[in-house]
N, C-alpha and C positions, 0 to 999 in steps of 0.2 A: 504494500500500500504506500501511496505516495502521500508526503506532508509537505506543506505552503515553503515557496522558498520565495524570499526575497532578492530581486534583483534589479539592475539599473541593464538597459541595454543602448548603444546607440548605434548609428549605420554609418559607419565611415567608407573611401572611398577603396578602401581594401576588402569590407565586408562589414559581417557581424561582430559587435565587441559586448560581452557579458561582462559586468563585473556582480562579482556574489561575497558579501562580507562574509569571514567564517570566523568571527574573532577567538582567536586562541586556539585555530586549526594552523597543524601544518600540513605539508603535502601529504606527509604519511597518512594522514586521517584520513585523505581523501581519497576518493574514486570515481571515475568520469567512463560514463558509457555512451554509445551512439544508440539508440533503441529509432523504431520506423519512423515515427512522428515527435519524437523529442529528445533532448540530452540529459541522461539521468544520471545523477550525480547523487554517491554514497559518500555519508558523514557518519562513520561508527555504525550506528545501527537505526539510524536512521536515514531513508532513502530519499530523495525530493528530485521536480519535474522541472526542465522548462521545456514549455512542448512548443516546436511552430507549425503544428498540424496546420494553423488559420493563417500563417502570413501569406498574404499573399503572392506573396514575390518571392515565395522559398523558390522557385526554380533558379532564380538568380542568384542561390550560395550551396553551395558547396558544404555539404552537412557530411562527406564521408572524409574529409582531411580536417576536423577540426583540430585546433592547437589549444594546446590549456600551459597555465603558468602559474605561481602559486607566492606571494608575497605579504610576508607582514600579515597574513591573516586576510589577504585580498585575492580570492580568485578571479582568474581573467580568462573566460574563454575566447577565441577568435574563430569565428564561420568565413573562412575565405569567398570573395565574390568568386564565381565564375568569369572566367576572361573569354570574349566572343574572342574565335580566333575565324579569318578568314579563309575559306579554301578555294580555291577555283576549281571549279570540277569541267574533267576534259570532256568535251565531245565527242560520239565517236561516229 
């Protein structure tokens, strides 16, 4: 079962940036999973959710290379944007 986590996110031009206060966690405490529709993040024995099942615009990031980092009690997740990349496709 999942418990309320609080977080701050914003959209920068690299992607998604989470920050999630854990005061008095270090990394060891933690644990970060990709699950279909959210990023689940274990704290000891307790589990919490951020889902983006509803953003609209998840196609635009990149939910399977997420980056985590861990400071002072500050986690930071990063959702990398996807980069259009152009191909020319040949004729034949």
């Amino acid at each position: 079962m999942y418990n309320k986590l609080v977080y701050k996110y914003q959209v920068t031009e690299d992607g998604l940036l989470f920050n999630v206060e854990l005061a008095g966690k270090s990394k060891e405490d933690v644990k970060i999973f990709k699950e279909d529709y959210a990023i689940a993040i274990k704290v000891e024995e307790n589990k919490y959710s951020i889902s983006y099942e509803n953003y609209l615009l998840r196609a635009k990031y990149d939910f399977d290379n997420i980056k985590a980092k861990m400071k002072n009690g500050l986690l930071t997740i990063t959702v990398p944007q996807i980069k259009k990349v152009e191909k020319q496709i040949e004729i034949e």
